[in-house]
Wavefront OBJ file of the C-alpha trace (Angstrom):
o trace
v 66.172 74.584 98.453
v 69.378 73.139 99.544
v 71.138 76.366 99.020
v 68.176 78.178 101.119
v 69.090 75.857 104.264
v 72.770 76.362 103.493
v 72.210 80.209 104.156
v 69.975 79.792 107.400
v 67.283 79.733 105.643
v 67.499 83.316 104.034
v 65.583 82.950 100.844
v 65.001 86.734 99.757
v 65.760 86.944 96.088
v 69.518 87.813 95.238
v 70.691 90.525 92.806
v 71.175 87.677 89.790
v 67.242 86.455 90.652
v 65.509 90.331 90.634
v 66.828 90.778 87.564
v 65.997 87.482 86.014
v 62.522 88.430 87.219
v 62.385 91.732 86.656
v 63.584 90.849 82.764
v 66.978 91.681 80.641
v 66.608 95.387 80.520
v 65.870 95.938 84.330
v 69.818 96.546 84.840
v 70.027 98.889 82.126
v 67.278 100.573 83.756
v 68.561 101.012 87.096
v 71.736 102.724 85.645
v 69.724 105.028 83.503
v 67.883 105.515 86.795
v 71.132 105.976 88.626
v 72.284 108.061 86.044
v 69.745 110.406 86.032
v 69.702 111.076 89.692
v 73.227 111.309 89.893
v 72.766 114.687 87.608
v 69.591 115.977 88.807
v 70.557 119.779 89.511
v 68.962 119.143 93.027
v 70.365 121.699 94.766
v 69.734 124.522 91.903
v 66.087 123.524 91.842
v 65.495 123.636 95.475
v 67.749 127.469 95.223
v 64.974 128.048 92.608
v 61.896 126.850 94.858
v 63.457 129.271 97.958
v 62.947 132.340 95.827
v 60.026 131.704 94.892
v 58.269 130.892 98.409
v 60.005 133.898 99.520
v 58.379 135.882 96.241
v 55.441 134.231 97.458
v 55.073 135.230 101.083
v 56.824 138.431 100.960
v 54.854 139.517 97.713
v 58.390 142.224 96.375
v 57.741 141.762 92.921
v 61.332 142.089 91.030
v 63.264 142.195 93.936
v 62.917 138.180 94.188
v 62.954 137.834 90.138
v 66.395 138.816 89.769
v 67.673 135.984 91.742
v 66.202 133.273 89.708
v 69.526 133.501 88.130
v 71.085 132.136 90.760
v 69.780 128.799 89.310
v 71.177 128.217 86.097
v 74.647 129.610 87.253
v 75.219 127.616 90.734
v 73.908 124.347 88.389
v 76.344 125.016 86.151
v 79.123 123.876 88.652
v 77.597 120.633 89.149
v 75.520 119.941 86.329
v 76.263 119.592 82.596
v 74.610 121.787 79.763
v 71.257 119.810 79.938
v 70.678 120.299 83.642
v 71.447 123.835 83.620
v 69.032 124.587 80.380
v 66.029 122.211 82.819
v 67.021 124.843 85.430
v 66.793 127.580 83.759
v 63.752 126.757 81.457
v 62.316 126.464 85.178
v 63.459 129.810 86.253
v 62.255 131.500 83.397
v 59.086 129.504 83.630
v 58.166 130.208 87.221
v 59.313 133.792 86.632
v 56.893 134.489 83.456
v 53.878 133.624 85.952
v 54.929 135.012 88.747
v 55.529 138.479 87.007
v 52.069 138.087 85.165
v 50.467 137.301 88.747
v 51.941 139.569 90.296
v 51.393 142.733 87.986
v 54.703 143.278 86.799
v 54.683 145.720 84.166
v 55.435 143.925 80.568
v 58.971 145.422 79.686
v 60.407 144.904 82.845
v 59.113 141.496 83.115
v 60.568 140.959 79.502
v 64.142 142.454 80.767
v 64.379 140.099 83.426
v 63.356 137.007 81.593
v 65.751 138.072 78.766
v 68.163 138.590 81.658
v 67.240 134.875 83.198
v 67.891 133.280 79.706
v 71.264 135.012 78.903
v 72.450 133.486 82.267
v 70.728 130.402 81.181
v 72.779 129.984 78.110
v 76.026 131.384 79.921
v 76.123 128.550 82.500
v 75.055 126.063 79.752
v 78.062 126.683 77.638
v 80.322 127.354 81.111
v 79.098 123.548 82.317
v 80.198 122.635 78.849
v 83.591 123.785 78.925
v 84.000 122.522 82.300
v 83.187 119.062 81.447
v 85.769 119.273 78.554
v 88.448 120.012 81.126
v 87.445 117.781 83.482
v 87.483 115.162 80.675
v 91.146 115.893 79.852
v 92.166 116.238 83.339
v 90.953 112.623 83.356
v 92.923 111.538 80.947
v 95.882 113.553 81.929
v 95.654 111.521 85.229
v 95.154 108.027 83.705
v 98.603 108.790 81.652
v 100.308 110.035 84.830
v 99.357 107.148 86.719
v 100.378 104.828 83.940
v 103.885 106.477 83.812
v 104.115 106.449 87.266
v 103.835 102.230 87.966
v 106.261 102.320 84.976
v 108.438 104.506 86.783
v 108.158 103.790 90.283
v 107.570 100.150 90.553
v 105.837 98.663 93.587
v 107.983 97.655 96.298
v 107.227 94.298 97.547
v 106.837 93.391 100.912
v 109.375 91.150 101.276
v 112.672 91.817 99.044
v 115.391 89.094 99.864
v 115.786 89.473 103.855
v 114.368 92.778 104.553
v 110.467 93.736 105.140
v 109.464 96.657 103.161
v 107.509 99.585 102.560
v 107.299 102.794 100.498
v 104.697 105.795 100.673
v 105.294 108.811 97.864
v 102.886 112.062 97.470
v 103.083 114.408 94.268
v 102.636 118.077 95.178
v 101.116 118.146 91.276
v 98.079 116.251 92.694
v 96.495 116.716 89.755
v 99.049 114.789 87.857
v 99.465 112.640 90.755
v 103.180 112.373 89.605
v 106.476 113.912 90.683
v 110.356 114.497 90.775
v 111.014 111.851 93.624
v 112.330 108.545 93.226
v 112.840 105.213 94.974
v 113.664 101.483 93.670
v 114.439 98.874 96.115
v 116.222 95.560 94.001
v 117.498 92.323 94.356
v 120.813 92.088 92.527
v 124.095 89.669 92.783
v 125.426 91.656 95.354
v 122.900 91.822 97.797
v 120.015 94.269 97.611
v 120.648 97.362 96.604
v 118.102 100.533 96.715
v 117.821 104.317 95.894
v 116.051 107.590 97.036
v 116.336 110.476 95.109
v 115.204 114.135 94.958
v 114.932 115.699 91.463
v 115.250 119.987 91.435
v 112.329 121.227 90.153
v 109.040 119.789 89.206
v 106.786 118.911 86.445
v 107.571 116.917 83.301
v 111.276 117.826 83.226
v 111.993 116.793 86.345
v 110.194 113.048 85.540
v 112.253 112.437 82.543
v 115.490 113.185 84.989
v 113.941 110.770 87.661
v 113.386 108.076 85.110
v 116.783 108.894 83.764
v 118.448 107.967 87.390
v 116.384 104.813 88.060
v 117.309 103.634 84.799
v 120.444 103.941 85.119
v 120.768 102.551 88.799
v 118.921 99.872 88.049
v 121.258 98.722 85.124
v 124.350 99.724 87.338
v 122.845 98.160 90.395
v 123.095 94.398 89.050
v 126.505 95.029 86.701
v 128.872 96.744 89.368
v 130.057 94.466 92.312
v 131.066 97.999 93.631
v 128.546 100.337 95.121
v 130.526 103.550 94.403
v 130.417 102.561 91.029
v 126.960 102.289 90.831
v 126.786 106.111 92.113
v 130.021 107.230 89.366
v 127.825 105.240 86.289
v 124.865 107.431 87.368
v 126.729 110.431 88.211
v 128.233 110.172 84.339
v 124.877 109.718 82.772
v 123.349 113.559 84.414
v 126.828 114.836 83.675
v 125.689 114.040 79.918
v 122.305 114.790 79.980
v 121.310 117.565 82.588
v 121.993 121.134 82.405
v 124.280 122.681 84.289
v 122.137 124.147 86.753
v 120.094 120.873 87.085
v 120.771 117.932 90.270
v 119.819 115.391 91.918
v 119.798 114.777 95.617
v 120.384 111.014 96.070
v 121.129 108.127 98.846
v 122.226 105.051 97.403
v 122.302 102.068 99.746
v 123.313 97.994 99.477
v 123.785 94.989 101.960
v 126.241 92.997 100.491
v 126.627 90.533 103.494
v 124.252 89.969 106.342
v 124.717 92.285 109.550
v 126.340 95.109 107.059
v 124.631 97.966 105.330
v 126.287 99.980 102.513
v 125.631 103.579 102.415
v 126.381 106.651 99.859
v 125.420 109.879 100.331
v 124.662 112.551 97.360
v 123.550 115.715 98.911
v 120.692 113.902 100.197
v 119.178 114.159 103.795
v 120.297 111.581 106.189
v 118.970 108.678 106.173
v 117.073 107.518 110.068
v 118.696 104.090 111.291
v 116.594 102.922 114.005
v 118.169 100.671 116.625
v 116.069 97.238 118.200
v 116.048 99.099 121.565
v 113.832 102.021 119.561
v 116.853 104.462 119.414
v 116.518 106.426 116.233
v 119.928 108.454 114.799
v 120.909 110.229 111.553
v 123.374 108.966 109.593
v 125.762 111.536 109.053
v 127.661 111.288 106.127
v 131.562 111.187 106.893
v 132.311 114.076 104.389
v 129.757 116.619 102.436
v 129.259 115.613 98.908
v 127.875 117.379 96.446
v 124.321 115.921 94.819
v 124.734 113.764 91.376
v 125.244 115.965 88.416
v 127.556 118.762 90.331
v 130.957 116.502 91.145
v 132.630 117.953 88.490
v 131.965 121.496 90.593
v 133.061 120.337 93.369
v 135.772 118.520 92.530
v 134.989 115.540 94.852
v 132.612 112.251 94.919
v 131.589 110.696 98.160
v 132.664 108.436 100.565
v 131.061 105.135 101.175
v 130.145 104.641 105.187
v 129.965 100.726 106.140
v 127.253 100.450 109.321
v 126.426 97.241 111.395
v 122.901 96.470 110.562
v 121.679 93.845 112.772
v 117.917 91.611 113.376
v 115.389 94.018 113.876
v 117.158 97.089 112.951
v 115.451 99.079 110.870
v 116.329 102.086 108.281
v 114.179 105.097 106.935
v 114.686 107.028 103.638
v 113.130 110.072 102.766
v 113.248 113.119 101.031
v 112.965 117.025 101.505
v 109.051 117.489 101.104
v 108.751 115.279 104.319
v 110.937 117.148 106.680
v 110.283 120.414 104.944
v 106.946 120.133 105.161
v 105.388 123.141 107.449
v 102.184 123.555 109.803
v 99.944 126.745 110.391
v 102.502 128.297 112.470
v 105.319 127.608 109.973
v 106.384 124.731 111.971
v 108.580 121.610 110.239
v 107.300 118.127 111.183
v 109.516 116.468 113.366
v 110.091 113.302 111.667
v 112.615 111.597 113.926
v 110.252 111.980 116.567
v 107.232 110.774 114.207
v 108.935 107.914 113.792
v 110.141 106.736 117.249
v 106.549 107.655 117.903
v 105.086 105.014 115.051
v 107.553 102.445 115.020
v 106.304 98.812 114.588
v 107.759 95.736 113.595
v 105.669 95.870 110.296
v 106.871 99.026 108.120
v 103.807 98.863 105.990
v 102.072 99.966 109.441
v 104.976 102.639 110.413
v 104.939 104.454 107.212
v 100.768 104.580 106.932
v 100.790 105.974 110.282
v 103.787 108.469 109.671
v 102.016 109.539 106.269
v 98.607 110.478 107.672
v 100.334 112.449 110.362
v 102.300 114.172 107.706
v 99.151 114.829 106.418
v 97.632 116.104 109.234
v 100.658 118.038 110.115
v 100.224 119.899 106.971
v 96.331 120.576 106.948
v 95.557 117.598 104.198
v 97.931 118.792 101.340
v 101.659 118.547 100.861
v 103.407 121.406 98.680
v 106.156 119.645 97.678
v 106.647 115.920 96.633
v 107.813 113.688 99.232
v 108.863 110.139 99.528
v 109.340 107.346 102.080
v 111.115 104.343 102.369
v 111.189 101.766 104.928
v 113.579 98.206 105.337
v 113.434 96.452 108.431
v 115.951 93.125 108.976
v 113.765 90.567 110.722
v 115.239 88.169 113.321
v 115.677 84.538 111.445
v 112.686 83.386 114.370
v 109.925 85.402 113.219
v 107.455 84.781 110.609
v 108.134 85.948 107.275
v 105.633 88.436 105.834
v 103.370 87.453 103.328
v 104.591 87.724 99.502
v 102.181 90.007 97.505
v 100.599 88.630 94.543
v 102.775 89.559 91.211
v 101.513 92.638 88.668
l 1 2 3 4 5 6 7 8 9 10 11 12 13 14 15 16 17 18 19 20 21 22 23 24 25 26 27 28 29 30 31 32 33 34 35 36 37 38 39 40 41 42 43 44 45 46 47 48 49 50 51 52 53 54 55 56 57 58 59 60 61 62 63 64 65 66 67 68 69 70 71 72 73 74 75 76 77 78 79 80 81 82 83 84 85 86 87 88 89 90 91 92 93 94 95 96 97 98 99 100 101 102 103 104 105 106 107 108 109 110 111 112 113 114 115 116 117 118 119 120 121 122 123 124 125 126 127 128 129 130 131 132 133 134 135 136 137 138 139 140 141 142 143 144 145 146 147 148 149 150 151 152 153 154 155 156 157 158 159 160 161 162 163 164 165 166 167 168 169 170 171 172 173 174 175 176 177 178 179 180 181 182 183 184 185 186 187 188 189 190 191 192 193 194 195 196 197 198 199 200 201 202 203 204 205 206 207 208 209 210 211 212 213 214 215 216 217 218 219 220 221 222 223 224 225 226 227 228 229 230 231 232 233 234 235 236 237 238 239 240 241 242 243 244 245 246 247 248 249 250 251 252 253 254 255 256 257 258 259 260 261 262 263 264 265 266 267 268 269 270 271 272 273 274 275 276 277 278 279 280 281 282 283 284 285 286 287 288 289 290 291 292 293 294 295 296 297 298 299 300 301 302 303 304 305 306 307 308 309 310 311 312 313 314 315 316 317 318 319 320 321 322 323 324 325 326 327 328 329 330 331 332 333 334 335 336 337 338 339 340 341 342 343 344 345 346 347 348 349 350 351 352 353 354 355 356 357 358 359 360 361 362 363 364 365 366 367 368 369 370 371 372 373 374 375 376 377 378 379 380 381 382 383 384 385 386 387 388 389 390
């Protein structure tokens, strides 16, 4: 009673109490019920029901029967084996007495109900194949995903003095998993982070990504130096890739407050953004060429030292975000996106920059793309909260 007046006075039975009265098996009931409506082939019966109103009132004969296929073979794309056998055990049911009602001679009525359960059996073993694959797909995606938290670690939202933020789409959405990589650590020298772009896609380019962030991360909290962070990673690919194979690659630290560390592989320029809203691209001083190819080129890259003050803020990102295309073959304008967007929370920049990437694209990005987001906060302001630890 007292919890009845605590409520307002709202005394209609909770979940818990129906199924204390309704007994112990009246969940498992509900999810058989559930179950069983959730793959009821409605839409193939009602296609069924159609032709046979239309059979009714326009009294054709075989014209109509022939299209009681259409049953067992648009269930099989939604329904397993046993919904598409109920379907077509319907068809060929309803068929049978039509045909006898209507007069249809015996062959042909035969031939078509032959014809009904061929298709039957087709879809059945179709909507079993399709439920193996959908099955492994599954568990190709729970392995993916799995890889992909070990690979590419959550960013927090706080990391030492800088708010933070990181959005990354595969193009392989079925493996949701791709050849870009970020890491954003804390280290003895100040924090140090990474955004990469793999050539190629797929598995190879994953064990190459993995291969970088390993390696920076190790290098990241040994070498006082942030050019020789980039040289131990640059030595690792020039071990283990091919000689046709790179990565793209802006390395970045803030070893004292008001100064941000930058090295440039190859990589698009990063977008420093300003606390009057000014947004420029930071040019590197000199072309370098991408981590794996120095020893073609016969030259590493230069380290640029930029002021980085309260409220400034600084965007990396790779290739599949300004590459990415409209209708008309147009690039999105990121640089514009983002003076558009920008907050003083980059969780809320980078959401609204991703679904108009999205949108800019018609839903589906063809290439794998990547964004990360630091912004210095003024001493004054309130710190954001700490996310709970994985």
């Amino acid at each position: 009673m007292s919890q009845a007046r605590d409520h307002g006075g709202d005394q209609r039975p909770t979940r818990w109490t129906r199924d204390r009265v309704a007994g112990p098996g009246a969940p498992s009931r509900r999810r058989a019920a559930a179950q069983l409506a959730a793959g009821t082939p409605v839409l193939p019966v009602l296609i069924v029901s159609v032709i046979v109103l239309a059979d009714l009132l326009g009294g054709a004969g075989m014209i109509w029967l022939h299209l009681l296929a259409a049953g067992p073979a648009l269930a099989a794309t939604t329904n397993g084996p046993r919904g598409v056998l109920c379907v077509g055990a319907l068809a060929v049911t309803l068929g049978a007495t039509l045909g006898s009602w209507e007069g249809v001679p015996a062959r042909e009525l035969v031939a078509v109900l032959s014809a009904l359960a061929a298709v039957t059996l087709a879809s059945g073993l179709a909507s079993a194949l399709r439920g193996r694959r959908e099955r492994v797909l599954a568990a190709v995606r729970s392995v993916a995903e799995t890889a992909q938290h070990a690979l590419l670690k959550p960013v927090p939202a706080t990391v030492g003095p800088f708010q933070a933020a990181v959005r990354y789409s595969a193009a392989a959405a079925e493996a949701r998993i791709g050849g870009d990589l970020y890491a954003l650590i804390p280290t003895p020298y100040g924090v140090r982070l990474i955004v990469g772009d793999v050539r190629g896609k797929g598995l190879p380019a994953v064990g190459t990504a993995a291969l970088v962030l390993g390696v920076f991360r190790e290098a990241a909290h040994d070498e006082p130096d942030l050019l020789a962070v980039v040289d131990r990673i640059e030595r690792s690919l020039a071990r283990n890739l091919g000689c046709d194979d790179f990565v793209t690659a802006v390395v970045a630290g803030h070893p004292r407050p008001g100064q941000l560390e930058l090295v440039n592989c190859g990589h698009a320029p990063p977008l420093l953004v300003r606390e009057s809203g000014h947004v420029e691209a930071v040019e590197p001083p000199r072309p370098a060429p991408p981590l794996g190819l120095r020893a073609l080129a016969g030259q590493g890259p230069a380290l640029q030292v930029l002021p980085f003050a309260d409220r400034d803020q600084l965007l990396l990102y790779t290739d599949g975000v300004t590459e990415a295309r409209d209708r008309g073959r147009a690039f999105y304008p990121l640089r514009e996106g983002l003076a558009r967007h920008l907050s003083d929370e980059p969780e809320r920049t980078l959401t609204a920059l991703h679904d108009e990437l999205l949108d800019h694209v018609g839903g589906r990005l063809h290439d794998d793309a990547a964004l990360l987001l630091i912004r210095k906060p003024a001493v004054a302001e309130p710190a954001a909260p700490q996310p709970t630890a994985v």
